[in-house]
C-alpha positions as CSV (number, residue, x, y, z in Angstrom):
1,X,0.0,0.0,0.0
2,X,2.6,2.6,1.0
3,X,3.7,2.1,-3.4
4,X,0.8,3.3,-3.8
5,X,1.0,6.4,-1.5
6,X,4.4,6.9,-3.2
7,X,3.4,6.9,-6.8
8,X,1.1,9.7,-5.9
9,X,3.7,11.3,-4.0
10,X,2.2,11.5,-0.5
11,X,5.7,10.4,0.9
12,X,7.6,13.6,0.0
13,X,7.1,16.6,2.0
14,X,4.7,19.1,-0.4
15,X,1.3,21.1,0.0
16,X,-0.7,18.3,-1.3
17,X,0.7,15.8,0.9
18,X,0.3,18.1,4.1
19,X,-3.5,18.7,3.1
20,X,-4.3,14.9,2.4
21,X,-2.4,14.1,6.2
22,X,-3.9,16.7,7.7
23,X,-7.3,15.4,6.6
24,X,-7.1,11.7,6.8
25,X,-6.3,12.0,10.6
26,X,-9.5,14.4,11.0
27,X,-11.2,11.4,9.4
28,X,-9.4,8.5,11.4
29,X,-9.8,10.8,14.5
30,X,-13.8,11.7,13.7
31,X,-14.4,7.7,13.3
32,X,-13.2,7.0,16.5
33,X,-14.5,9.4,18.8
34,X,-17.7,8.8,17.3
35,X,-17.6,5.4,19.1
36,X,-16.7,7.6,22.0
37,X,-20.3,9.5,21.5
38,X,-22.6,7.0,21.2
39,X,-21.7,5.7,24.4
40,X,-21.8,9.5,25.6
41,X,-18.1,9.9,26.8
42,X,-16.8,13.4,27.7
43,X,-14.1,12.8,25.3
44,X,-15.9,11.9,22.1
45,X,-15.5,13.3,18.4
46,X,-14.1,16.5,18.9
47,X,-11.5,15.4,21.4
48,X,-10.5,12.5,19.3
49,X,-10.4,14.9,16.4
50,X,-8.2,17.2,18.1
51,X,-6.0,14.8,19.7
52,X,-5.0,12.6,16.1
53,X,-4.6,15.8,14.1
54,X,-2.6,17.4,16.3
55,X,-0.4,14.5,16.3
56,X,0.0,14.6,13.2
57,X,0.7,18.4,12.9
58,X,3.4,17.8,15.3
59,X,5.1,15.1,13.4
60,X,4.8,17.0,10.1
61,X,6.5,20.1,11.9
62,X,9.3,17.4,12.9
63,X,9.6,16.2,9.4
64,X,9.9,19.8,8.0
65,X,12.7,20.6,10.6
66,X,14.4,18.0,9.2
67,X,14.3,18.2,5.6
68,X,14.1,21.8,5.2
69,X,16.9,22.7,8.3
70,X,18.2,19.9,8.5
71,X,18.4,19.8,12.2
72,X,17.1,18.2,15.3
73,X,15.8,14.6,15.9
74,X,12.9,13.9,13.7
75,X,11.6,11.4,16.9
76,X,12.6,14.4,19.7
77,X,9.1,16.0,19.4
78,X,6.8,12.9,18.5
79,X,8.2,11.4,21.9
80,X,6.9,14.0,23.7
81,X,3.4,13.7,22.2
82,X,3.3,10.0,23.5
83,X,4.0,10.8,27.3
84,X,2.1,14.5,26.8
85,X,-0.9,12.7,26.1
86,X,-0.9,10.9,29.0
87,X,-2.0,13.9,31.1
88,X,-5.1,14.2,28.9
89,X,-6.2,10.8,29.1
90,X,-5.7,10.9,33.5
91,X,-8.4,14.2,33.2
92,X,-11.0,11.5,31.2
93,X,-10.1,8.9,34.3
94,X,-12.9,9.1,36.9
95,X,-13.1,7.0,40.2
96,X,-17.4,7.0,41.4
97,X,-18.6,7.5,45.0
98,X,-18.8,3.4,44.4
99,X,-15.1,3.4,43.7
100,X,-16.3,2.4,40.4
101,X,-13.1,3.0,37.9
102,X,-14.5,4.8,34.6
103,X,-12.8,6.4,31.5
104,X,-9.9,3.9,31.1
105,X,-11.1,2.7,27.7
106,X,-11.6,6.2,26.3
107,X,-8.2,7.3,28.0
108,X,-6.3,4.3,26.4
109,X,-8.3,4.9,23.2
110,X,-7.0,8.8,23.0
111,X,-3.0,7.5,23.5
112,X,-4.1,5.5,20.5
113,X,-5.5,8.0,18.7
114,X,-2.7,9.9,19.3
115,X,-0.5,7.4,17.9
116,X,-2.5,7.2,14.9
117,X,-1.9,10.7,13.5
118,X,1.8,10.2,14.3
119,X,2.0,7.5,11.8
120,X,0.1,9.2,9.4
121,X,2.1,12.7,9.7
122,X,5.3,11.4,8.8
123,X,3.5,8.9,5.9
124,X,3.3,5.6,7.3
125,X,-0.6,5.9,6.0
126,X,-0.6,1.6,5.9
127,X,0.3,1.7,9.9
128,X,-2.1,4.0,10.4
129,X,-5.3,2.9,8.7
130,X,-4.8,-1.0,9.8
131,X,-4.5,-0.1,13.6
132,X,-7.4,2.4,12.8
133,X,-9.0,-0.2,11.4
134,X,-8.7,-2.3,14.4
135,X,-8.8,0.1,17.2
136,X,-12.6,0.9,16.0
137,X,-13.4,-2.8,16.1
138,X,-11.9,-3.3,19.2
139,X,-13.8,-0.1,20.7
140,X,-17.1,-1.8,19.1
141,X,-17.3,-5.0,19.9
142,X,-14.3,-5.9,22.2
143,X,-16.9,-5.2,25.1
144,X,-19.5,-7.2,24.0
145,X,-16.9,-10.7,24.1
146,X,-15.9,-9.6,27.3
147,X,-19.7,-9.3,28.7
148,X,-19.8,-12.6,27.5
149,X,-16.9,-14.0,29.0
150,X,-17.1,-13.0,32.0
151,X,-20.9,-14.5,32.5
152,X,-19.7,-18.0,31.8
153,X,-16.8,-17.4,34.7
154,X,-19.8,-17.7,37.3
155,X,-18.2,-15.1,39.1
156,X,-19.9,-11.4,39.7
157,X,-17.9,-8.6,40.9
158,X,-20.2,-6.5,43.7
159,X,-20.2,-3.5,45.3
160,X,-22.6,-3.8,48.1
161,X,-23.9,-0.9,50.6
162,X,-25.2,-1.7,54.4
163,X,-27.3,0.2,56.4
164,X,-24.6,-1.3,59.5
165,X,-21.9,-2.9,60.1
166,X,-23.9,-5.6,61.9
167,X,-25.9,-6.5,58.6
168,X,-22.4,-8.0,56.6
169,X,-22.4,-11.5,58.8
170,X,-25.8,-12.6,58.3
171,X,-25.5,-11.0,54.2
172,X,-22.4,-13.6,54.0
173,X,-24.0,-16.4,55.8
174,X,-27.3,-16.1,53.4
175,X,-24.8,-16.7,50.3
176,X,-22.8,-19.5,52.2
177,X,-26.4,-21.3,52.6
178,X,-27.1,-20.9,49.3
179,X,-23.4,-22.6,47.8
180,X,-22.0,-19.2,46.9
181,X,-19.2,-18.2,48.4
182,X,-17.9,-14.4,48.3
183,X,-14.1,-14.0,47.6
184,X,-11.6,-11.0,47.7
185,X,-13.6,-9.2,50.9
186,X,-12.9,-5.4,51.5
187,X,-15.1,-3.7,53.7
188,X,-14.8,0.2,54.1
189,X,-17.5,3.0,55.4
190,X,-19.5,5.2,53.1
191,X,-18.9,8.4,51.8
192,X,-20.5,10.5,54.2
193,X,-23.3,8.5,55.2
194,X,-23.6,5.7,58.5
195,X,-23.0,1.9,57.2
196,X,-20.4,0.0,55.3
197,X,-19.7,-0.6,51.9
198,X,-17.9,-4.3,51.0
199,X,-16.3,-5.1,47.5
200,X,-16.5,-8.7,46.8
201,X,-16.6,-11.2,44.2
202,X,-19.2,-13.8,44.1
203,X,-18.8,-17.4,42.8
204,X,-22.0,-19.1,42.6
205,X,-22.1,-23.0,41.7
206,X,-23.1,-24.7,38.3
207,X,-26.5,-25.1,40.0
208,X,-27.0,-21.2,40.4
209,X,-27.5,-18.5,37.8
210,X,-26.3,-15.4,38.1
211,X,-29.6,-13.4,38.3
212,X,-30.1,-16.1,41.1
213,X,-27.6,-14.6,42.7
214,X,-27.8,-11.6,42.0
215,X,-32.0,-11.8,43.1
216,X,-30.2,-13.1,46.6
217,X,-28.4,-10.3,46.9
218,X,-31.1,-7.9,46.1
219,X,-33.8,-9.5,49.2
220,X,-30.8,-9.6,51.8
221,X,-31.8,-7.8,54.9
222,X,-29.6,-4.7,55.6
223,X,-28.4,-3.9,52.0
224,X,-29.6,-0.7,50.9
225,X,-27.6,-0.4,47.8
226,X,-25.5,-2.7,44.7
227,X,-24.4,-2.9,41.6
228,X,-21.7,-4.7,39.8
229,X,-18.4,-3.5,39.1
230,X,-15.8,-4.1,37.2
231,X,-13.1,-6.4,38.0
């Protein structure tokens, strides 16, 4: 592919070949931030926009040091980039009241991003379209295998809130009598509010399903609050 690119010369340094960069990390940037949207991230289409054709900007400013001053290290100001973008992708990090971790995906997804229009400033367009290519299939339907996978574990990650401290023994004994066994306890008070909070993962037996379990928690005497969490 990169013949191609070459016989239309997009490799050498000119006007056309800035515009044609320029625009194809807009486009590669616009495709995956709209993932980022439809799930209704803070950092969706514009931000991923921003992010790969900036990248790209910086590398073409590298490339133009070099061939036009011949000076500096073409990789000096790309390698920046990489770590810089790492203080963008902490802001889209976010830790809930449940301790629930969220943003990871679209942080991880906006270091990508920012790989992306490195690739395709300095002409690497092949590089850049395949993991392009795969980054969007990974962002759309990597979840849905996992979803998957992780029901046939038999296992359920919980975040459980009691009304007291008193109500986590008889919550535990319930599952024990019911063959499902909760692993991995931690038990801290809640934010600003009397009771506990426990993070644990239940395992529940061939015999059990996990809206069984799930149903158990949900009738337990003393719990006011769950959902699950991620592992």
């Amino acid at each position: 592919m990169q013949e191609w690119f070459a016989r239309w010369g997009l490799l050498e340094l000119s006007g056309l070949t800035v515009t044609v960069r320029l625009l194809l990390a807009a486009v590669c940037g616009g495709v995956l931030g709209l993932e980022r949207t439809r799930k209704r991230r803070a950092a969706g289409l514009r931000t991923y926009m921003l992010v790969c054709i900036g990248a790209a900007l910086v590398m073409l400013t590298s490339q133009y040091l070099a061939d036009f001053f011949h000076t500096g290290d073409v990789g000096r100001m790309p390698a920046q980039v990489v770590s810089g973008i790492g203080f963008l992708g902490v802001g889209t990090i976010l830790v809930t009241r449940q301790y629930r971790v969220k943003g990871l995906t679209t942080a991880a997804g906006l270091w990508a991003a920012a790989g992306v229009g490195l690739a395709i400033g300095i002409g690497f367009y092949t590089g850049a379209l395949i993991c392009c290519a795969l980054l969007l299939v990974i962002m759309l339907f990597a979840d849905r295998f996992e979803a998957a996978f992780t029901r046939r574990l038999r296992r359920v990650p919980l975040y459980v809130a009691f009304e007291r401290v008193e109500a986590v023994r008889p919550f535990l004994a319930l599952l024990r009598s019911e063959g499902i066994t909760a692993a991995n306890l931690e038990l801290m008070p809640l934010d600003g509010r009397q009771g506990v909070a426990l993070f644990c993962q239940l395992r529940f037996p061939p015999s059990s399903t996990r809206a069984e379990a799930i149903s158990l928690v949900a009738q337990a005497e003393g719990v006011v609050f769950f959902e699950e969490v991620d592992d």
